[in-house]
C-alpha positions in Angstrom: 38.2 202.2 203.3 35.6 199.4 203.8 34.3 198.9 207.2 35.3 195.3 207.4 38.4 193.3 205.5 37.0 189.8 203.9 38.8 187.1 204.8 39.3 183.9 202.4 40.7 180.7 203.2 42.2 177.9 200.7 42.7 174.5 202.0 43.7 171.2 200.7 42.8 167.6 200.5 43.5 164.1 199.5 47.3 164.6 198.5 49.9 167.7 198.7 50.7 169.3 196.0 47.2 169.6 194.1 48.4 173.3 193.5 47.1 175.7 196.3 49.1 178.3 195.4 47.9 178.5 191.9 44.6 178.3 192.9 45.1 181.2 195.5 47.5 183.3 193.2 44.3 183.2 190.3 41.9 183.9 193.0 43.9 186.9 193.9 44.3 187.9 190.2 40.5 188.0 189.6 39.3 190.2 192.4 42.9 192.5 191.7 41.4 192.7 188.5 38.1 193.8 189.5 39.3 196.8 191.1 40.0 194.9 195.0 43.1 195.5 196.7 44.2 192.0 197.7 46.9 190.4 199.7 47.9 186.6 199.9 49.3 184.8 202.6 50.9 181.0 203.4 50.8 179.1 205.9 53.3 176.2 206.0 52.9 174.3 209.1 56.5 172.9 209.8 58.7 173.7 213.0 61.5 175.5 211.3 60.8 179.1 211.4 61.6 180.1 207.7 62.9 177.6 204.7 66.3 179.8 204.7 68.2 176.8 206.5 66.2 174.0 204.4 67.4 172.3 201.9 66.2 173.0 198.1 65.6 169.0 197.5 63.8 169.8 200.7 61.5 173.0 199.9 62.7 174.2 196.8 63.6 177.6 196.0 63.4 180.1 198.6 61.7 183.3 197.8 63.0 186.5 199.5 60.6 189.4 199.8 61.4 193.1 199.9 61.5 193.2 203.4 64.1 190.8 203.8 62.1 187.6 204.8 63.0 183.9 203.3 59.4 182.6 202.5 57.7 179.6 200.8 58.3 180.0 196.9 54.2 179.9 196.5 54.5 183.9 197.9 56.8 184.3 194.2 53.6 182.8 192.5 51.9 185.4 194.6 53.7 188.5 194.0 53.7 187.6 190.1 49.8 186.9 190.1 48.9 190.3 192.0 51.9 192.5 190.5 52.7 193.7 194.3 55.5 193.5 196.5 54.2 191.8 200.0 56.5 191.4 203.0 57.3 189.1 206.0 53.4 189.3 207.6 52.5 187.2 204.4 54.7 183.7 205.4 53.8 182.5 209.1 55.3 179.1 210.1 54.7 176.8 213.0 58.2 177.3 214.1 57.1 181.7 214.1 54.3 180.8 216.2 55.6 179.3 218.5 58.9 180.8 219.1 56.7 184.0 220.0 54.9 182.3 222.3 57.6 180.4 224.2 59.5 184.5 224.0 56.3 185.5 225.4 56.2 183.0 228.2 59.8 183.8 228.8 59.1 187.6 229.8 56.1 187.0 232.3 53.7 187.6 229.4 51.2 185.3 230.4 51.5 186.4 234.0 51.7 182.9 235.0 48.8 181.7 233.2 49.3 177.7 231.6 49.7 178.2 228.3 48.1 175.9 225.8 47.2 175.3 222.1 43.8 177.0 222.7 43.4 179.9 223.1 47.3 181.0 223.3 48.7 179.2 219.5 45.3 179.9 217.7 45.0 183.3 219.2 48.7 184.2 217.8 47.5 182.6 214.5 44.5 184.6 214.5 46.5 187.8 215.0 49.0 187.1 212.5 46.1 187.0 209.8 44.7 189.8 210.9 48.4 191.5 210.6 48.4 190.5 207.1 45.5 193.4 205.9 47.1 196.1 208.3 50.5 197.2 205.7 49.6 200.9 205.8 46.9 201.2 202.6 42.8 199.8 202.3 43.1 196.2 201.8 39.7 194.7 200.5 40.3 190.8 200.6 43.1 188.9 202.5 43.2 185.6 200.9 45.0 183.0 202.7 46.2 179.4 202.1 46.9 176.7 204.7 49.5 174.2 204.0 49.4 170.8 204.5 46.5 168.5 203.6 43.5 168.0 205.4 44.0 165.6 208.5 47.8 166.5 208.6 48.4 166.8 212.6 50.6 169.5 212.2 47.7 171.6 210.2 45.0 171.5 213.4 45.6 174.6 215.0 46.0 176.9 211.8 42.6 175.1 210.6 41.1 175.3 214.6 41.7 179.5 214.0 40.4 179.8 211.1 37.3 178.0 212.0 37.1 180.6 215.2 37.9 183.7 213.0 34.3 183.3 211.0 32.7 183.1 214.5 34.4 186.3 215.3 34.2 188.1 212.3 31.0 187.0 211.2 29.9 184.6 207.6 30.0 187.8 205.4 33.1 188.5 206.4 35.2 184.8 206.1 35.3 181.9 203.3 36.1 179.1 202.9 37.5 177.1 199.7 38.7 173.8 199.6 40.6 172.1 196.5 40.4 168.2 196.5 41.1 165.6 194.5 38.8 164.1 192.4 41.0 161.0 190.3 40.2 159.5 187.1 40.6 155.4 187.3 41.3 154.6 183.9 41.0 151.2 184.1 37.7 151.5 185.1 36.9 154.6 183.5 35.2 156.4 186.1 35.6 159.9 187.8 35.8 158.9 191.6 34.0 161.3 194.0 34.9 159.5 197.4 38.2 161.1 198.4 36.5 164.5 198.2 33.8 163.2 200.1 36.5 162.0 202.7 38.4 164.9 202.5 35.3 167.6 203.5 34.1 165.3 205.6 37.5 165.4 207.8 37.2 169.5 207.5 33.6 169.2 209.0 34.4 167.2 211.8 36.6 170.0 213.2 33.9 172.6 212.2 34.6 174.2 209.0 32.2 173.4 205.9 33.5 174.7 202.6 31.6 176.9 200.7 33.0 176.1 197.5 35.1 173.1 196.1 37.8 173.7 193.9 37.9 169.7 192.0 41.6 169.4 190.4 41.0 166.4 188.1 42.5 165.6 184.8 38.8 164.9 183.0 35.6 167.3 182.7 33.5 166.9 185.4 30.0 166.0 184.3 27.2 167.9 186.2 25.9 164.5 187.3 29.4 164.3 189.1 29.1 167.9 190.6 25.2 167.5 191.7 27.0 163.6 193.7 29.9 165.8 195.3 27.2 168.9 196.2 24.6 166.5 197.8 27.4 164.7 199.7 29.4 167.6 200.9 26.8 170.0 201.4 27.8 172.2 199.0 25.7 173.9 196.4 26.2 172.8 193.3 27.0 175.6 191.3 30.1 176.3 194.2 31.6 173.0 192.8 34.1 174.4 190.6 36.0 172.4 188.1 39.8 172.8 188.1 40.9 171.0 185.2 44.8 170.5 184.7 46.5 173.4 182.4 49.4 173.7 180.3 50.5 176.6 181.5 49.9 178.0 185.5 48.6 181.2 183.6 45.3 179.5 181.8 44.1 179.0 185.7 42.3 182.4 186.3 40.5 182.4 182.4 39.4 178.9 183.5 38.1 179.7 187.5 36.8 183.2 185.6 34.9 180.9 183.5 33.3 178.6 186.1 32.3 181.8 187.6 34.6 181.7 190.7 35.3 185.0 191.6 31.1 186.2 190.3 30.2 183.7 193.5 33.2 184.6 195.6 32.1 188.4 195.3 28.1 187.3 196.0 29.0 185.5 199.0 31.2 188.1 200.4 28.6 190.9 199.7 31.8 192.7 197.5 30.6 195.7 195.5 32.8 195.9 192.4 32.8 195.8 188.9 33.7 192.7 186.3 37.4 192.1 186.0 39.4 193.3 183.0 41.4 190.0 181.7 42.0 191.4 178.4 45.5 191.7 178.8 45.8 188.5 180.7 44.1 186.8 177.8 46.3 188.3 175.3 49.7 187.1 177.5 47.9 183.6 177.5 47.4 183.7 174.0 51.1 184.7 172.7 52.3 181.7 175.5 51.1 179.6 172.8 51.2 181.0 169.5 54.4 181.7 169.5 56.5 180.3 166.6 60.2 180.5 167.3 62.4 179.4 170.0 65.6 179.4 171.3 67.3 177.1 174.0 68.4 178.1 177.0 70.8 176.2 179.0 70.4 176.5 182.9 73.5 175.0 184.6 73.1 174.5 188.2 73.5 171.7 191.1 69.6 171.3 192.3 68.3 170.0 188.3 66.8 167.1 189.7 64.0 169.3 191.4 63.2 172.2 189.2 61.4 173.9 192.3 64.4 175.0 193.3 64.4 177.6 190.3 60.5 178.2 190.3 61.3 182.0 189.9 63.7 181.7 187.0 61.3 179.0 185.0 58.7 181.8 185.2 61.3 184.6 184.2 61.7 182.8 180.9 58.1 182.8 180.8 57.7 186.2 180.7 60.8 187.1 178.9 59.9 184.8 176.2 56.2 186.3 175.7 58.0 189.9 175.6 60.4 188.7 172.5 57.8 186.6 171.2 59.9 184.1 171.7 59.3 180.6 172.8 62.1 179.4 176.0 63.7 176.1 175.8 65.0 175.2 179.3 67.9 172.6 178.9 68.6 171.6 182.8 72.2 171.0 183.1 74.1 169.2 185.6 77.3 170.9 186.3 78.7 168.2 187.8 78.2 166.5 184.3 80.3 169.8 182.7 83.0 168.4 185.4 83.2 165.3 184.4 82.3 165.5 180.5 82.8 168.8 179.2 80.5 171.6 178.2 80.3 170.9 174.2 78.0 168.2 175.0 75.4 170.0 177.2 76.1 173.4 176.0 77.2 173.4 172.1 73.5 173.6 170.7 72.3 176.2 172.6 72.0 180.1 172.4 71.9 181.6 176.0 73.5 180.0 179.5 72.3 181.1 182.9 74.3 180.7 186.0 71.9 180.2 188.6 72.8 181.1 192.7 73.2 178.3 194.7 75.6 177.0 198.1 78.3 174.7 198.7 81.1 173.9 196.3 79.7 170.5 194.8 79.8 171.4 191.0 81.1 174.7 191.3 84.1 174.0 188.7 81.5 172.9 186.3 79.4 176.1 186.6 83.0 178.1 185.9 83.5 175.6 183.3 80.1 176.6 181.8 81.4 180.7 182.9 84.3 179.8 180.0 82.5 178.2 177.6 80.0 181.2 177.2 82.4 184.0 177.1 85.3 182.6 174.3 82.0 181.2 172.2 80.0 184.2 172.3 77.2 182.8 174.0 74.6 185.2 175.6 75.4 184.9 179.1 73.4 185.7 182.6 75.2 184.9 185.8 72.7 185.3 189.5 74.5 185.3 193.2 76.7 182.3 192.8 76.9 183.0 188.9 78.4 186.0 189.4 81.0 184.8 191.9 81.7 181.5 189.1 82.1 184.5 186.7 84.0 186.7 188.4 86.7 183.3 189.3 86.5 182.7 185.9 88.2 185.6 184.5 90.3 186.4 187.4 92.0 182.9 186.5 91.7 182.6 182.3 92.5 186.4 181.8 94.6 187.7 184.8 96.4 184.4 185.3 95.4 184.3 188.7 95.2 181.0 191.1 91.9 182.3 191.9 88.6 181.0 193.5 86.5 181.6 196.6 86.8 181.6 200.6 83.6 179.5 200.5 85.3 176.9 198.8 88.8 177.5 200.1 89.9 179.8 203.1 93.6 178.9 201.6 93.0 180.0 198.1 96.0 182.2 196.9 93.7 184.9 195.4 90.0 184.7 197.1 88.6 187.2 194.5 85.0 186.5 196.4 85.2 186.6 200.3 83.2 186.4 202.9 81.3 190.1 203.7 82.5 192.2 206.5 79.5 191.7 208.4 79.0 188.1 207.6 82.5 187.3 210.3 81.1 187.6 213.3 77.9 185.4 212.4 77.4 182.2 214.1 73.7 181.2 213.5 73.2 180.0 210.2 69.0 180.9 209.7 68.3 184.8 208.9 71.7 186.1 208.9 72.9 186.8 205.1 72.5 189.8 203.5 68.7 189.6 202.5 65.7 192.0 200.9 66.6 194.6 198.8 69.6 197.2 198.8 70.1 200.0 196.2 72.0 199.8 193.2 74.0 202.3 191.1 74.1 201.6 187.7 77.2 203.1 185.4 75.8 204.9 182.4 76.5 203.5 179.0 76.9 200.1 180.3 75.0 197.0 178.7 73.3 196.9 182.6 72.5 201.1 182.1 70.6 200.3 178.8 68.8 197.2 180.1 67.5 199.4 183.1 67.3 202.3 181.7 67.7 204.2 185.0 70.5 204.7 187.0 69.6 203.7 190.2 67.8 200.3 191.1 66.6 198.4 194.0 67.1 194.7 194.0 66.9 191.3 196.6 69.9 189.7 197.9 70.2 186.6 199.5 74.3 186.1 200.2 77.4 185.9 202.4 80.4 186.3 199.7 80.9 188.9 197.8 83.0 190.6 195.3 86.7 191.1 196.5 87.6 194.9 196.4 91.0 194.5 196.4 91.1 192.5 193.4 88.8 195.3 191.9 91.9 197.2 189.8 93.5 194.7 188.6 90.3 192.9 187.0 89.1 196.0 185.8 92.4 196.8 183.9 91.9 193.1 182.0 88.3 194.1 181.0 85.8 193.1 183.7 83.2 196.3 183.3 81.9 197.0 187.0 78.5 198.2 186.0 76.5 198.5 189.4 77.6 199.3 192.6 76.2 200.0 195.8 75.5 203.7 196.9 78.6 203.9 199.0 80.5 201.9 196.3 82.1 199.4 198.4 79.7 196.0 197.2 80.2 195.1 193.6 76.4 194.2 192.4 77.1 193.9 188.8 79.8 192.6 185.8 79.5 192.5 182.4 81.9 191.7 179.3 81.4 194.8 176.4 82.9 192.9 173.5 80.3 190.0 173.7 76.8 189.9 172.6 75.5 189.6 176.2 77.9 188.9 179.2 75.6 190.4 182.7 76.1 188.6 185.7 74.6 189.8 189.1 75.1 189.7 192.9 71.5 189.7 193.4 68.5 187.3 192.2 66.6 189.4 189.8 64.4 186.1 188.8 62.3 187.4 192.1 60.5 190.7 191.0 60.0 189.4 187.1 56.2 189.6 186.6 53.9 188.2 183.7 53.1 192.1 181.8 56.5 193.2 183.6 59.4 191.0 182.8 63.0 191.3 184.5 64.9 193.7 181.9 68.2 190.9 182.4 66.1 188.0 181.4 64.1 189.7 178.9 68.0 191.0 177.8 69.3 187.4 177.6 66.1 186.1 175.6 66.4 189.0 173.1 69.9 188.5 172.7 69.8 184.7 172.3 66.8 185.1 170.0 69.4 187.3 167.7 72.3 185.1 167.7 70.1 182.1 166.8 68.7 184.7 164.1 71.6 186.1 162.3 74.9 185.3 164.7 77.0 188.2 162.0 75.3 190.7 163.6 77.6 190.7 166.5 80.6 191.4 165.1 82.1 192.5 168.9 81.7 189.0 169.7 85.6 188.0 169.8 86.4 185.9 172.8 88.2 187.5 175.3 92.0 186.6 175.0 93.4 184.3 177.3 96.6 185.5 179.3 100.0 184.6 178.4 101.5 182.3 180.7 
């Protein structure tokens, strides 16, 4: 173990949204690949205590860790970069900080002391980065990123500790790296350096000078531009890093690796390690684009107008598609359009459908719609959270002849063939109360979810309140429905699946979460294969008869 853990800090300037994350994910990636065992953490400086209660046009997709914890979707980005599962320590909000404080102040733990911003809400931030390297294994580098922007009021007292935790820990010990904005005016046809310069300035004021600029721009930066930005932010030049825009979030690292991020990142910090191995990052950059064929994939959900809100499943495809060396065409479909137009329009061209999760029963009879359409055409077919409960209502109502649907959507539905868990009843606070992190599964051998796996027992991450209705568990099962996973004790239905169609899986849990670059999810890389074959040569799936529909 090394005496001391380095600490690195990524903050932001001039607008939201520059790409942080990305930046702190490639970082992570580089010194992972060096032979450092690194952590990331966010900071997101709003008052709620977790995105679980926020809405996706809000925040986007919420990412659930192992642990159970709803977190910003830049710790998926994380977990993906690094290839390792991290846990609640790694998303502190405002809304955490303080609620321990005020719990603290509650129970005498000041001892009557006034409690203030400083020392009590940096001190508590402080801790909870320290936290972040203690997870019961050597951690090398913590690396860090603030939220916000630079001069956010909100954003003070997570920047106010950081600036304290150098003075405790020492400058060998703590970095810090800014990414700006440095815009191109077309117009006039100039790089402008001046927000940058704004933007350092601000962080200087309170104390903290960067040692190294990450410059988003959408031009080269000349070196005459990054000797102007190092003489005015006091930066040396060589630490004035170019971060041009990318095609694809997984050319960042080969581009930082080639500006020589991570050599001065390890020089600064005094690291001792070795070069980083990126061959078979290059090589997964390389298929991205070389690949020939393509098949499109139809995602119907309810949040398409913000495509955050399926970060995780966008990336899945990624992955899946390099695996099959396929390329993934994401058509983003509107269920409520399925409701109101049909599905041949949105879904007659293409060669997969994925049911995404989702709450609330806007557009739910277009994703069942969609459900239908993919099981009497033969469509390869994935179904997540809500996607299994769509497909599940589906067949309970076009094959057992059942006046079917959901609690959710109506408590006075005849047949509720999803309902609302045991332990869900007694809940009355909305935030941190479904069933969340991941549970066990039990996989039934020689089933299309068996072969996928190829294991028996799995552990995947929930994020529900309805579930599978066991007393409708028979009578499905006797019309065709395959139960394929279960939970240990057998009493939580985690997995369907049709076994005359080429692909018909759909899943209580969100698999999209642990899908990695060189790893993909075997259900995604399942549905690309199997659209990639029925696009190829549709006869050589001659189980693919619709399911009959019950006489009525």
């Amino acid at each position: 173990m090394r005496d001391q853990v380095k600490y690195i800090f990524v903050t932001g300037g001039v607008v939201s949204s520059l790409g942080k994350g990305i930046a702190a994910s490639s970082l992570g990636l580089l010194l992972k690949q060096r032979g450092l065992n690194v952590i990331l953490q966010k900071f997101d400086p709003y008052l709620n205590v977790d995105p679980g209660t926020m809405s996706p046009f809000q925040h986007g997709e919420v990412f659930v860790t192992d642990d159970g914890a709803e977190t910003d979707l830049d710790l998926g980005h994380y977990e993906r970069f690094i290839d390792r599962n991290l846990s609640q320590r790694s998303n502190v909000t405002t809304g955490q900080v303080y609620e321990a404080i005020i719990n603290r102040e509650r129970d005498g733990g000041y001892l009557g002391r006034t409690v203030q911003v400083v020392p009590h809400v940096t001190d508590e931030i402080k801790n909870r980065i320290l936290l972040a390297a203690e997870n019961g294994e050597d951690v090398d580098v913590v690396i860090t990123e603030v939220g916000g922007t630079t001069g956010d009021i909100e954003g003070l007292p997570f920047l106010e500790a950081i600036r304290q935790l150098r003075l405790d820990l020492g400058r060998d010990n703590v970095l810090y790296i800014h990414l700006t904005l440095v815009p191109y005016i077309k117009a006039a046809h100039e790089i402008k350096t001046k927000p940058t310069q704004h933007s350092v300035r601000g962080l200087r004021e309170i104390g903290i000078q960067p040692d190294i600029l990450l410059c988003r721009s959408e031009m080269p930066l000349s070196r005459e531009i990054k000797e102007k930005i190092a003489l005015f932010c006091n930066v040396e030049q060589r630490s004035v890093i170019g971060a041009l825009d990318a095609q694809s979030i997984y050319q960042v690292p080969l581009q930082f690796h080639e500006e020589h991020l991570d050599d001065i990142v390890v020089e600064k910090l005094r690291l001792d390690c070795p070069k980083p191995n990126l061959a078979e990052w290059e090589e997964m950059v390389r298929k991205i684009f070389s690949m020939k064929e393509s098949v499109d994939i139809a995602v119907c959900g309810k949040y398409i107008q913000i495509v955050d809100a399926y970060k995780s499943i966008i990336e899945s495809f990624t992955h899946s598609g390099v695996a099959n060396d396929v390329h993934v065409n994401i058509r983003w479909v509107d269920s409520e359009k399925i409701e109101e137009e049909g599905p041949e329009r949105y879904l007659g061209e293409v060669q997969g459908i994925l049911v995404p999760g989702g709450f609330g029963d806007r557009g739910i009879e277009g994703k069942i719609t969609a459900v239908r359409y993919a099981r009497e055409n033969g469509i390869p077919f994935l179904g997540i959270c809500l996607g299994l409960q769509c497909a599940v209502i589906e067949f309970a109502r076009d094959v057992c002849g059942l006046d079917a649907g959901s609690s959710e959507f109506d408590p006075d539905i005849p047949h509720p063939v999803i309902d609302l868990m045991l332990e869900q009843r007694s809940r009355s606070k909305m935030g941190g109360t479904m069933r969340l992190g991941a549970y066990p599964c039990r996989l039934k051998e020689n089933t299309l979810a068996h072969r996928l796996y190829g294991e028996t027992e799995i552990s995947e991450r929930h994020r529900h309140r309805w579930e599978f209705n066991n007393d409708y568990r028979e009578r499905l099962e006797e019309k065709g429905l395959v139960i394929s996973g279960l939970s240990p004790e057998g009493d939580l239905v985690e997995i369907v699946e049709l076994p005359f169609h080429p692909f018909f899986v759909a899943v209580q849990f969100h698999p999209e979460l642990k899908s990695r670059p060189q790893r993909p999810h075997p259900l995604f890389k399942g549905l690309v294969g199997a659209a990639k074959q029925v696009k190829k040569n549709p006869s050589e799936w001659p189980e693919a008869a619709p399911v009959a529909h019950p006489e009525r």
